[in-house]
VOVEXNU-801134 format. One record per residue (C-alpha): x, y negated, z. Coordinates in nm, 4 decimals, decimal comma. Layout:
BEGIN
X;Y;Z .
...
// end
This chain:
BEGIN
-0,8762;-11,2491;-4,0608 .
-0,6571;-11,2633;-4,3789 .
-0,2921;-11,3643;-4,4189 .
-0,1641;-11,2406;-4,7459 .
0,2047;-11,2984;-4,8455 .
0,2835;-11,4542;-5,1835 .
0,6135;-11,6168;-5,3861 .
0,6226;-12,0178;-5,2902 .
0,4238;-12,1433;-5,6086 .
0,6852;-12,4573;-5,6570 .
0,9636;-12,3525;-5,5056 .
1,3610;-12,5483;-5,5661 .
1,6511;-12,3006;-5,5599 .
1,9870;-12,4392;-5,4313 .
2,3218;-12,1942;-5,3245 .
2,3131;-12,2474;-4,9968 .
2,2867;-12,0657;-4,6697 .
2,1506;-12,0620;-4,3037 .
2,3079;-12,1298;-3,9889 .
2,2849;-11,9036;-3,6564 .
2,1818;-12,1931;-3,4041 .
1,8766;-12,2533;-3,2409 .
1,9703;-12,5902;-3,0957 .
1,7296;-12,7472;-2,9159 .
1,6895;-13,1695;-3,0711 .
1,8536;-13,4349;-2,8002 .
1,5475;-13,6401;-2,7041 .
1,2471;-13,7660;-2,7990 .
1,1711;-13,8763;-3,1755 .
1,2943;-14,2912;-3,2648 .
1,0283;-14,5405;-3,3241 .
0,8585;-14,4664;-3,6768 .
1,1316;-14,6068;-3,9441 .
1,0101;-14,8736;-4,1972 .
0,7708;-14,6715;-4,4852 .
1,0254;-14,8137;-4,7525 .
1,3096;-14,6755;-4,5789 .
1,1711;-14,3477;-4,5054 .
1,3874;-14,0779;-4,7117 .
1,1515;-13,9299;-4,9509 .
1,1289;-13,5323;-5,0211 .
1,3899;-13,5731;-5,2801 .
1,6049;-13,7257;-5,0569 .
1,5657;-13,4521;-4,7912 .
1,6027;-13,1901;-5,0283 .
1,9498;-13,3127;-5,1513 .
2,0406;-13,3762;-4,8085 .
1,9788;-13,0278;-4,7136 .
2,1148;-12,8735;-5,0347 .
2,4184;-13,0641;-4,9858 .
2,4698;-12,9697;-4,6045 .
2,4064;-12,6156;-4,6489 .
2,6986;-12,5907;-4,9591 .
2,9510;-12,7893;-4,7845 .
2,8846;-12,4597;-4,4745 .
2,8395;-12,1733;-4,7147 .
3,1268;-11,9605;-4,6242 .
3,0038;-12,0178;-4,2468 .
2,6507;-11,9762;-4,2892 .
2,6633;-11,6669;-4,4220 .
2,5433;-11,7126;-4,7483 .
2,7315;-11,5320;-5,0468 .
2,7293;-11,5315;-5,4225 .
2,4827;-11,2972;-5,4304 .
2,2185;-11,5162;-5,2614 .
1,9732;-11,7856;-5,3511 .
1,7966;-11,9557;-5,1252 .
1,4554;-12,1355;-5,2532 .
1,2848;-12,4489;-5,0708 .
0,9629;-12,3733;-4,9481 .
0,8492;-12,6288;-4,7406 .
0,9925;-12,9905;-4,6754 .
0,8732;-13,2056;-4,3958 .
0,9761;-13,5700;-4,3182 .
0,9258;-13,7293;-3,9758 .
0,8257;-14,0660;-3,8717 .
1,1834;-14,1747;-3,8185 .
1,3721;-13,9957;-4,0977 .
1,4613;-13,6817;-3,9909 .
1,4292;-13,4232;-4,2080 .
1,3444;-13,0419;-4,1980 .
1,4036;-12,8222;-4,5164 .
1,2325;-12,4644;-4,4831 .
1,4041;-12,1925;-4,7548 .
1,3261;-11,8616;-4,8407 .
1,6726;-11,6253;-4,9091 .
1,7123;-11,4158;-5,2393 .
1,9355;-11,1390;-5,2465 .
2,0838;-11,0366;-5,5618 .
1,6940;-11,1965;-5,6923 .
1,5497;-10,9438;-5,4323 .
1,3534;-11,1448;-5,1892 .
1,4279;-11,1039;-4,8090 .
1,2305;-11,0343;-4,5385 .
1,3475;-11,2267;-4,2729 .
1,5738;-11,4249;-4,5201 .
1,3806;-11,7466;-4,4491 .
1,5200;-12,0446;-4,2393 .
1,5267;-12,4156;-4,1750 .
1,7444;-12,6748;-4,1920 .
1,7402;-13,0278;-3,9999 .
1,9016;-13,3294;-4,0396 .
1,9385;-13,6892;-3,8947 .
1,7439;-13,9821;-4,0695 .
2,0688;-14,0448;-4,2184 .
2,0388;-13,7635;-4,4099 .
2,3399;-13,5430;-4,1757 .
2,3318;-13,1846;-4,0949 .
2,1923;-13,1515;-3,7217 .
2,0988;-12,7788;-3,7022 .
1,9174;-12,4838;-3,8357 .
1,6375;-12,2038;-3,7221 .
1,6830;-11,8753;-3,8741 .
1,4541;-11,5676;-3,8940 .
1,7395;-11,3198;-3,9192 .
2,1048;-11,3069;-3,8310 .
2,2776;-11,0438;-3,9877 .
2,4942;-11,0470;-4,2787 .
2,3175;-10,9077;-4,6071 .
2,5861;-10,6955;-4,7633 .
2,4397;-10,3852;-4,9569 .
2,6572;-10,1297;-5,1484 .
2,3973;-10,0709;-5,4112 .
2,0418;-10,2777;-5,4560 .
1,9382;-9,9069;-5,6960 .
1,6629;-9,7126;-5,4973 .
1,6499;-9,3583;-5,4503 .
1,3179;-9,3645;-5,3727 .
1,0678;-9,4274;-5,7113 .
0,8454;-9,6891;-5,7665 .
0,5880;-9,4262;-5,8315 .
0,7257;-9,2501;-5,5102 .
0,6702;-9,5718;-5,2697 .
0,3270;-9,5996;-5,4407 .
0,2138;-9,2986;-5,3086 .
0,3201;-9,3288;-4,9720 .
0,1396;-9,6201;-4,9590 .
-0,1932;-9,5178;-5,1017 .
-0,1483;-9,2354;-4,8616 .
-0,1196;-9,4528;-4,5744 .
-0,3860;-9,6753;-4,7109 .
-0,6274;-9,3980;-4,6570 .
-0,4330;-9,3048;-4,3259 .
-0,6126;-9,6182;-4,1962 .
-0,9594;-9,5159;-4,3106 .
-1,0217;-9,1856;-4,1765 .
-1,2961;-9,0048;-4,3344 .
-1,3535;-9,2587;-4,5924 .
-1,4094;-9,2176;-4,9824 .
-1,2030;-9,5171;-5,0927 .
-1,2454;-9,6225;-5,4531 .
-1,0491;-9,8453;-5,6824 .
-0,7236;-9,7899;-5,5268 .
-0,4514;-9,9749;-5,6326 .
-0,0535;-10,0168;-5,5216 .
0,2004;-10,2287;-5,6455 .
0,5371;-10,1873;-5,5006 .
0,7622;-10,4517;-5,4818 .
1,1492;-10,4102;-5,3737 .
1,2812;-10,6494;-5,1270 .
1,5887;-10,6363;-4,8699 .
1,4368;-10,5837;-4,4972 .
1,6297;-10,7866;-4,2679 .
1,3221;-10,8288;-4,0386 .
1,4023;-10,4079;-3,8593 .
1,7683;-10,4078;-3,7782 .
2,0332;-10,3525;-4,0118 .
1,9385;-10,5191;-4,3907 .
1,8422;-10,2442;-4,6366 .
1,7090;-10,1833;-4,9259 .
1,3354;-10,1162;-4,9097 .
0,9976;-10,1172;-5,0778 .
0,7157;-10,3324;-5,0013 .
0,4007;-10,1862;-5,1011 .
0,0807;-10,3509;-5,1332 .
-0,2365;-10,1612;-5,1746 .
-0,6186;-10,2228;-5,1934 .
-0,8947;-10,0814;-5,2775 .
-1,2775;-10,0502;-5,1625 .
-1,4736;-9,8642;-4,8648 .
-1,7758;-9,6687;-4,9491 .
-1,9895;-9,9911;-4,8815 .
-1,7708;-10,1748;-5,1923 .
-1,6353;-10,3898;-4,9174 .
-1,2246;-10,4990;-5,0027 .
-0,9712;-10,3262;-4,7968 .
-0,5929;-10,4135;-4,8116 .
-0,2607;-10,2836;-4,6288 .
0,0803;-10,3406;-4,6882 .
0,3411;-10,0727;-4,6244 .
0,7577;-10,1420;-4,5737 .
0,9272;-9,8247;-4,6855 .
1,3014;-9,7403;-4,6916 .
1,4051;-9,7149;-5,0757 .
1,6807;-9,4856;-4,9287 .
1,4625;-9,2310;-4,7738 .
1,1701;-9,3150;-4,8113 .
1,1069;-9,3696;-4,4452 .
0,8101;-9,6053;-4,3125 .
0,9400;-9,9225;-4,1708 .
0,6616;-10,0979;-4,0617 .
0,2567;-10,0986;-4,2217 .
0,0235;-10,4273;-4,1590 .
-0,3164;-10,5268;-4,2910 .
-0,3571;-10,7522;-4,5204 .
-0,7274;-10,8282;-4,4887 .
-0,7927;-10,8717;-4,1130 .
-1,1761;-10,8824;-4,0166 .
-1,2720;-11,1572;-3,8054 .
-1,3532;-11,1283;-3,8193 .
-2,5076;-13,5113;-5,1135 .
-2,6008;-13,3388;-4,7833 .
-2,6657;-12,9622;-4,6936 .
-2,8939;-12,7992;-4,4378 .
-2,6018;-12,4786;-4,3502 .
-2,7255;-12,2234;-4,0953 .
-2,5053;-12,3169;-3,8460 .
-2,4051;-12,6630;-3,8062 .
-2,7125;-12,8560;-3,9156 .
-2,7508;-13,0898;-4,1910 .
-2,4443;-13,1990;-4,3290 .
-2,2681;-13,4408;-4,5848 .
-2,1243;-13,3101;-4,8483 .
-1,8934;-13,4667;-5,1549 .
-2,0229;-13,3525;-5,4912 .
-1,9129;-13,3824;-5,8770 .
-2,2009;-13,4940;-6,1166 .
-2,1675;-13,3236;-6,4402 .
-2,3875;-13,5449;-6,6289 .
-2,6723;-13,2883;-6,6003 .
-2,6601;-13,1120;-6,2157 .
-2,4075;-13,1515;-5,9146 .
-2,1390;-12,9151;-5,8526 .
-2,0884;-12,8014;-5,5020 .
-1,7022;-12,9281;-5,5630 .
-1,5612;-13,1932;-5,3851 .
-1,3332;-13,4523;-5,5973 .
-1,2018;-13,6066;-5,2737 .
-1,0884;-13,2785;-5,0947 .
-0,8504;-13,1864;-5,4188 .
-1,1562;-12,9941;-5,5890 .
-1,2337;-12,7893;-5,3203 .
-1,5335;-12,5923;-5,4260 .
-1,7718;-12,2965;-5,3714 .
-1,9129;-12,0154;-5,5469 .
-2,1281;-11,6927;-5,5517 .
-1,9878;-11,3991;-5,5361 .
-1,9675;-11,3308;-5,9040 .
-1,7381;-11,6880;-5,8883 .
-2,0379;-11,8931;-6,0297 .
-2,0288;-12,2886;-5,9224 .
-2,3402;-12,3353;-5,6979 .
-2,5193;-12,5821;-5,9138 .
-2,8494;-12,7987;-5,7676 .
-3,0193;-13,0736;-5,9525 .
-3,1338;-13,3080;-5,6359 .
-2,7893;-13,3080;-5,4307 .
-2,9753;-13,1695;-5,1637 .
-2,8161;-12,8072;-5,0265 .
-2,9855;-12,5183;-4,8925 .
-3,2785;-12,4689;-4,6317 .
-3,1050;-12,3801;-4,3070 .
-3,2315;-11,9795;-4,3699 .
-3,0914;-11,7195;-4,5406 .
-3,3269;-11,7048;-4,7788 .
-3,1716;-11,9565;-5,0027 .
-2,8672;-11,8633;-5,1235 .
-2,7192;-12,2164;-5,1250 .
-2,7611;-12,2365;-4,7438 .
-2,4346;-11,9839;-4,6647 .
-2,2679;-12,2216;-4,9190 .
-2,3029;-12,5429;-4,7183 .
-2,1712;-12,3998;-4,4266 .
-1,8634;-12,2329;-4,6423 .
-1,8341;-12,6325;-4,8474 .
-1,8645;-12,7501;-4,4828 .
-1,5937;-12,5664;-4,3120 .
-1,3509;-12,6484;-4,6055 .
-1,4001;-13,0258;-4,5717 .
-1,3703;-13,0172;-4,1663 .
-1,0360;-12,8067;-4,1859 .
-0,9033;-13,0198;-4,4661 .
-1,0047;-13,3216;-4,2908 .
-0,8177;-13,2353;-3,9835 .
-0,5337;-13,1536;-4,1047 .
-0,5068;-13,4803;-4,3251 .
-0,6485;-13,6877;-3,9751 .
-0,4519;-13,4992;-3,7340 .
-0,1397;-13,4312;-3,9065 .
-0,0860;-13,6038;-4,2069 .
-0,0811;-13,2631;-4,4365 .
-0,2547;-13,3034;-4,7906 .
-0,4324;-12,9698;-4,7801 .
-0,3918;-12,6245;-4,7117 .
-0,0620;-12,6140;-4,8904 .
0,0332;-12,9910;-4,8161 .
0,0471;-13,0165;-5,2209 .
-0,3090;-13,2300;-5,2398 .
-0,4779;-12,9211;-5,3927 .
-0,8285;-12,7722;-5,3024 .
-0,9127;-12,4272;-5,2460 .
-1,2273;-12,2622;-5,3143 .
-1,5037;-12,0294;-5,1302 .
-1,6703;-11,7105;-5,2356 .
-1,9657;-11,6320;-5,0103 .
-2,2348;-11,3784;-5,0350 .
-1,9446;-11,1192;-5,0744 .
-1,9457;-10,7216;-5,0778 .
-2,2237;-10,5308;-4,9260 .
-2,3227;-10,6625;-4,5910 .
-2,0175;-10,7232;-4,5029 .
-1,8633;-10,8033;-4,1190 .
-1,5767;-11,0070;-4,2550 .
-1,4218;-11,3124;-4,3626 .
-1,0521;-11,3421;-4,5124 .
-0,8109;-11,6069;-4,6510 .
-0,6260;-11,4977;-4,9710 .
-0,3139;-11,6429;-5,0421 .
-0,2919;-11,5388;-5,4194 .
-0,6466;-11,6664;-5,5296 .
-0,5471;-11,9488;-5,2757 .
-0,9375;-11,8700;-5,1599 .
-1,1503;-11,8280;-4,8785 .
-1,4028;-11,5168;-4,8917 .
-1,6812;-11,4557;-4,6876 .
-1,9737;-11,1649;-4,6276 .
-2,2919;-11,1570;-4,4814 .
-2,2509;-10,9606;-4,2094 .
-2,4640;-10,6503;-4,1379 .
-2,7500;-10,8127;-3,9505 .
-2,6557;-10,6338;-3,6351 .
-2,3325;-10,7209;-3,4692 .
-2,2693;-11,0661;-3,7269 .
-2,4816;-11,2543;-3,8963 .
-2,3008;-11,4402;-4,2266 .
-1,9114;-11,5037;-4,1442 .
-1,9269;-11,8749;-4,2152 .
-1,8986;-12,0089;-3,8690 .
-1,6643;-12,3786;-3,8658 .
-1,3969;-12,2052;-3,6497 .
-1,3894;-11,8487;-3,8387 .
-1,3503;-12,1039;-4,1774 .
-1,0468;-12,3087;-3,9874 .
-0,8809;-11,9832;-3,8311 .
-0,8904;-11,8111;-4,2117 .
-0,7757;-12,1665;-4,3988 .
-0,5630;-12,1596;-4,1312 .
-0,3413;-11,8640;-4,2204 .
-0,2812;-12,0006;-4,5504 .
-0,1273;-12,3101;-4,3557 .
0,0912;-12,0335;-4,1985 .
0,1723;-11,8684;-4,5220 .
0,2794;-12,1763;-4,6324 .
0,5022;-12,2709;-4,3607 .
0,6195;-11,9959;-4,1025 .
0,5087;-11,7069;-4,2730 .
0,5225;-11,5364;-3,9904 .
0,4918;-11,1602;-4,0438 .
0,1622;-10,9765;-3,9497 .
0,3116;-10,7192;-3,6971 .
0,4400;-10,7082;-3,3537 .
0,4450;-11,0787;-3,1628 .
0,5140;-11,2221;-3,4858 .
0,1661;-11,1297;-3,5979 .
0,0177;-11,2042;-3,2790 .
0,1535;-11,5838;-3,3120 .
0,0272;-11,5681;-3,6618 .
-0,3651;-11,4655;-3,5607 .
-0,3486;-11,6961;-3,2555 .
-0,1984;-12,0204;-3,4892 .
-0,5698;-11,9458;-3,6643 .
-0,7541;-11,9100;-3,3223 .
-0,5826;-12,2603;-3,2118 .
-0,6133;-12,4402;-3,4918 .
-1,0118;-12,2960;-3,5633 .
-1,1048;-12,4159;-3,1960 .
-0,9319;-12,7599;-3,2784 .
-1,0885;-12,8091;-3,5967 .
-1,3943;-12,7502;-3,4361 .
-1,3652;-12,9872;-3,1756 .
-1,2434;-13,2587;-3,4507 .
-1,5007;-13,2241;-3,6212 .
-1,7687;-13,3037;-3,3445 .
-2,0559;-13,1491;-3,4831 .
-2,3583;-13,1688;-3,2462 .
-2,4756;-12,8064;-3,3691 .
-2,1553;-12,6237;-3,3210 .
-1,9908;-12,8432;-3,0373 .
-1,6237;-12,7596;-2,9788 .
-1,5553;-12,4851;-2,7505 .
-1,2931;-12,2133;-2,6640 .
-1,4977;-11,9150;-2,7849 .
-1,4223;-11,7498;-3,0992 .
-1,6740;-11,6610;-3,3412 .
-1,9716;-11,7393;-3,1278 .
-2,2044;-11,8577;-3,4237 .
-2,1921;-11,5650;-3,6289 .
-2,2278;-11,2957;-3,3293 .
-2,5229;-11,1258;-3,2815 .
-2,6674;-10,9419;-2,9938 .
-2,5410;-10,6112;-3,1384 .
-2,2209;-10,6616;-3,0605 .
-2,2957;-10,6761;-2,6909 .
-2,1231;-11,0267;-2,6061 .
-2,1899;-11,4048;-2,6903 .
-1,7968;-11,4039;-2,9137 .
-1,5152;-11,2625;-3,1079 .
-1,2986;-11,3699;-2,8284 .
-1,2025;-11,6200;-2,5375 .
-0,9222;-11,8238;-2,4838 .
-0,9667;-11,9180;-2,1055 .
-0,9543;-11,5465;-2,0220 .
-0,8888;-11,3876;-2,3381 .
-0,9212;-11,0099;-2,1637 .
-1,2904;-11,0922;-2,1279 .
-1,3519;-10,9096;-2,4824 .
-1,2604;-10,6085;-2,3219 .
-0,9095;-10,5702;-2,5331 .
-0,6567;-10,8738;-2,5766 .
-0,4124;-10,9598;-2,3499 .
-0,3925;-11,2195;-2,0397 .
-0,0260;-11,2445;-2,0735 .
0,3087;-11,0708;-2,1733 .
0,4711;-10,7532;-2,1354 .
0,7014;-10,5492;-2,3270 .
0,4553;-10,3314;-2,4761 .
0,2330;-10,6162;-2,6203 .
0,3487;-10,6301;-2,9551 .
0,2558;-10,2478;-2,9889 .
-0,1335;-10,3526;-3,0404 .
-0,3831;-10,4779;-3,2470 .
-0,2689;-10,8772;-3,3337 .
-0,6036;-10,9261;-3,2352 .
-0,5476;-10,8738;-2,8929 .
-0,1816;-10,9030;-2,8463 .
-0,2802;-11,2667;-2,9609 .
-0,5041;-11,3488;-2,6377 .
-0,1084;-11,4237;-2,4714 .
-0,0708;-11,7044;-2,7310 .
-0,4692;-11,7927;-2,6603 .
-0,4390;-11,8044;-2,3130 .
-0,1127;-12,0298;-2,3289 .
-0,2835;-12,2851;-2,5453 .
-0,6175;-12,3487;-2,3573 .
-0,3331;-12,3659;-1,9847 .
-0,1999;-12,5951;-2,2442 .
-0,4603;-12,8158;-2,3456 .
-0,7221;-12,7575;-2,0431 .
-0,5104;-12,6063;-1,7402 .
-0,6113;-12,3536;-1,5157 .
-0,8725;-12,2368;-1,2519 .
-1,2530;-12,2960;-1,3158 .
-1,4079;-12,6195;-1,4975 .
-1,7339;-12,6526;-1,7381 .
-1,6532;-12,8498;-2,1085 .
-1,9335;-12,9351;-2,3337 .
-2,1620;-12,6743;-2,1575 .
-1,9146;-12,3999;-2,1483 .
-1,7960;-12,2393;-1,8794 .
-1,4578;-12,1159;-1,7883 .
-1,2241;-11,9882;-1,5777 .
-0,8675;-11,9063;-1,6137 .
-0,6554;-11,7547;-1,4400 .
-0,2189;-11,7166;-1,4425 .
-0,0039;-11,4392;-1,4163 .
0,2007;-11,5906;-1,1786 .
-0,0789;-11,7628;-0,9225 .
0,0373;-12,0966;-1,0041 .
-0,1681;-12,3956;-1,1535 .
-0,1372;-12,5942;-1,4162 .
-0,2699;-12,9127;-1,5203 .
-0,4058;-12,9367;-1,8824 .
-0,2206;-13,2177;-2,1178 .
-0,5101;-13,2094;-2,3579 .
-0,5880;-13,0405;-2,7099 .
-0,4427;-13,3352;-2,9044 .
-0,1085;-13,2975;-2,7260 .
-0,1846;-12,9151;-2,8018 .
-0,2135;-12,9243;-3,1691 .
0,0686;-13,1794;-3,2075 .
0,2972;-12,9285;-3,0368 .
0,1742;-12,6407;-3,1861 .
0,1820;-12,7775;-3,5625 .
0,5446;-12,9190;-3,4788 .
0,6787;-12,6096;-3,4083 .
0,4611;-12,4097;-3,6621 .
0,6349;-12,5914;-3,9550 .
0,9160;-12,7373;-3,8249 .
1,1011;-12,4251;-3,5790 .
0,8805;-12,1237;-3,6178 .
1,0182;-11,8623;-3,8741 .
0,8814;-11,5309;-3,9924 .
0,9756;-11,2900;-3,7280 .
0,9357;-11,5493;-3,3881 .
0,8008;-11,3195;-3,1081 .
0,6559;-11,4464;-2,8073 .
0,9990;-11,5484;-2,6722 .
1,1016;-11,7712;-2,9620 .
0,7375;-11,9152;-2,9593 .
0,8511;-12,0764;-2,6181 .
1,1765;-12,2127;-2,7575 .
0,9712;-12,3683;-3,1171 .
0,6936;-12,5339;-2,8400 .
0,9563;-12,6894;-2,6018 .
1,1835;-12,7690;-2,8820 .
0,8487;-12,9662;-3,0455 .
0,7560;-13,1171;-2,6695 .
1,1116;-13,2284;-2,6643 .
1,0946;-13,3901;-3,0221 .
0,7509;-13,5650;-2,8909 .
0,7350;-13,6427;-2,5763 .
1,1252;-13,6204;-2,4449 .
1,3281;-13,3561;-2,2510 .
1,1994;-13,3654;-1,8556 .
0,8636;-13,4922;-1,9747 .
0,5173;-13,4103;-1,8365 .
0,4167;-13,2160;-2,1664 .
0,7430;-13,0798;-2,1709 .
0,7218;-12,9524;-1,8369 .
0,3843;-12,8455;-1,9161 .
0,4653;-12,6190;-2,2093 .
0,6986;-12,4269;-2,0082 .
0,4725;-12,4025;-1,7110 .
0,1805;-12,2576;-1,9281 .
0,4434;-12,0502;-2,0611 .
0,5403;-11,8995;-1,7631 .
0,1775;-11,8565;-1,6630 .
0,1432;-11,5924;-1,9107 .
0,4608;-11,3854;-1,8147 .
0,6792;-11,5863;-2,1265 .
0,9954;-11,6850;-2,0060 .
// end
């Protein structure tokens, strides 16, 4: 499952800095102001630029930085909440990124910050080559692969300021790709010291998964086309172009508006499913919580299906802003295009375009579970009879090979023989696959509560780490929570810890300090060991 970093396309520079609070907001949001009255993003973006120069010196923020807006969010009643990315001497900085919030007047309230210490480098010159870093990473690259004969390898080192591993320094940031002997895409990204040459820290970059259309797994379907005069284009006008194509990136064309055959044998069929999950994840987001597409700018993305050689894998790429999927190899998946492996991919764009939070340790872990949650809500949103919302991940496009009915389960998320019921202090030294199941497991307490209960067929039975129960406040009040302190408190290096902070501060913002959902979201926190 793919999360792939990449520069803010659109992105404001002001001089300004980041402040070292986490303060938590006084109370629940004010009745929704007047539309008219409403600051507009150009109001919240002077407002922040001008509180963050008139507390440079304090803040932290130097000459020598830049900070650049990357996100900008506006709530019902005015208050505003500025995310920036932080430039050092035009380096970029991991860890550099923060968020600043402010009253609906337009004053300074607080700020989040990923990183606290003071950037101050004697020299931004590496020691360590380009060419040098390159290496290391190609080396590591195939590190990963053992016994493979990659092909097509390719590394492009890029020097940033790593404030995300202790002390800033200097340090390269190396991504490489290439192919496995099947042709399938393979991608890593490796954190070196430019001093030493030292490895920092090593992620991947392409995580596996994992008219009207008959798709192979959800039925027949609607679907928004574009008439060209001649055919229809499987591109959707109302869904900011949002589109789909064969692997070799031609359209899918058809001259009836009617999609696919429900089998595999027409090529078109994977490409319903693919149009489909686009338009369901889109659609909740824009129902749910008011964002305009994956990168809240009213833009579409597109799909590639049919991809590589049977390929077990589906991945969201930030830089063709594009979803990819394969066709699995028959045996343990069937063709990735399941509705909830299409929302969790889409879904780590929506992360890369708000947190960003970094795909290692708990940070990754809160990254791949943000996709899990937001997949299994999407799903349920978009209450499709064939593919009826449930807390399994990935159960459409398993197959009996794999020797279980999903990817992975939220109720008991150690039931895939690998992720984790709940915290401990070695949990960010796995897989974010499994070090995610303690996010998981919080969010279906969360939304469903604990002990044993059947929904829509399914069921479940989950348990807490510390024997107590909790009583479900349902998936709406979920996702609300969880997309509040995605984009509004979440930064790129939150762990498991500051997770628990970002969800109360957004139950707080909601619902009201001493609430039931408040109360709730630190109960379900504690029920997986995060206190």
């Amino acid at each position: 499952m793919s999360w792939i970093w990449q520069h803010v396309r659109g992105s404001r520079r002001a001089t300004a800095g980041l402040a070292t609070t986490a303060t938590l907001l006084a109370g629940v949001l004010t009745p929704t102001a007047d539309a008219a009255d409403r600051p507009t993003r150009t109001t919240a973006l002077d407002n922040a630029a001008a509180a963050l120069v008139d507390r440079a010196a304090s803040l932290g923020l130097t000459s020598a930085q830049d900070a650049s807006v990357r996100d900008v969010i506006v709530d019902e009643d005015g208050s505003q909440h500025v995310r920036y990315d932080r430039t050092y001497h035009h380096l970029p900085v991991l860890g550099g990124d923060f968020i600043v919030h402010m009253t609906p007047d337009g004053r300074y309230r607080s700020a989040d910050r990923a990183a606290r210490a003071e950037i101050s480098l004697p020299s931004i010159t590496p020691k360590v080559p380009a060419t040098e870093a390159a290496d290391l990473a190609v080396d590591a690259l195939r590190a990963a692969h053992p016994g493979d004969t990659l092909t097509r390898v390719k590394a492009k080192p890029e020097l940033v300021v790593d404030a995300l591993h202790g002390a800033p320094r200097l340090a390269w940031r190396t991504e490489t790709t290439g192919l496995d002997p099947l042709g399938n895409p393979i991608a890593r990204a490796l954190l070196t010291d430019a001093r030493t040459g030292a490895r920092i820290d090593a992620w991947d970059t392409l995580q596996a998964a994992t008219g009207d259309g008959k798709s192979l797994y959800s039925g027949t379907v609607s679907l928004e086309t574009t008439f060209t005069g001649s055919a229809y284009q499987l591109k959707d006008p109302t869904r900011g172009g949002t589109h789909t194509t064969d692997a070799a990136l031609a359209l899918f064309t058809d001259d009836d508006n009617h999609w696919g055959s429900d089998t595999t044998a027409d090529r078109s069929t994977v490409a319903v499913d693919a149009q489909y999950g686009s338009d369901m994840t889109w659609d909740y987001y824009k129902d749910v919580h008011g964002r305009n597409g994956i990168g809240n700018d009213g833009e579409g993305s597109y799909n590639r299906v049919h991809y590589g050689n049977n390929l077990s894998n589906a991945f969201w790429n930030d830089g063709c802003f594009c979803m990819t999927y394969g066709d699995g190899n028959g045996t343990h998946f069937g063709p990735m295009v399941g509705l909830d492996v299409a929302a969790h991919e889409m879904s780590h764009g929506v992360t890369s375009r708000t947190a960003r939070l970094v795909y290692s340790g708990e940070s990754g872990a809160l990254n791949e579970a943000t996709s899990d949650i937001f997949g299994t809500l999407v799903e349920f949103h978009a209450g499709n009879a064939q593919d009826t919302g449930d807390y399994l991940i990935g159960e459409k496009v398993v197959r009996s090979g794999l020797g279980r009915d999903a990817l992975r389960y939220m109720d008991r998320p150690s039931r895939d023989g690998g992720s984790a019921d709940y915290w401990s202090s070695s949990v960010g030294n796995i897989s974010v696959h499994y070090s995610s199941g303690v996010a998981n497991h919080f969010a279906y307490l969360l939304a469903e509560g604990s002990g044993a209960k059947t929904i829509n067929g399914v069921t479940y039975d989950s348990p807490t780490y510390n024997r107590s129960t909790v009583t479900g406040i349902g998936r709406a009040k979920l996702g609300a929570i969880w997309y509040r302190a995605l984009t509004v408190y979440m930064t790129s290096s939150t762990n498991y810890a500051g997770a628990r902070v970002a969800t109360l501060n957004a139950a707080r913002d909601l619902y009201g300090a001493g609430s039931t959902e408040y109360d709730t979201v630190a109960a379900a926190w504690s029920a997986v060991n995060v206190s």
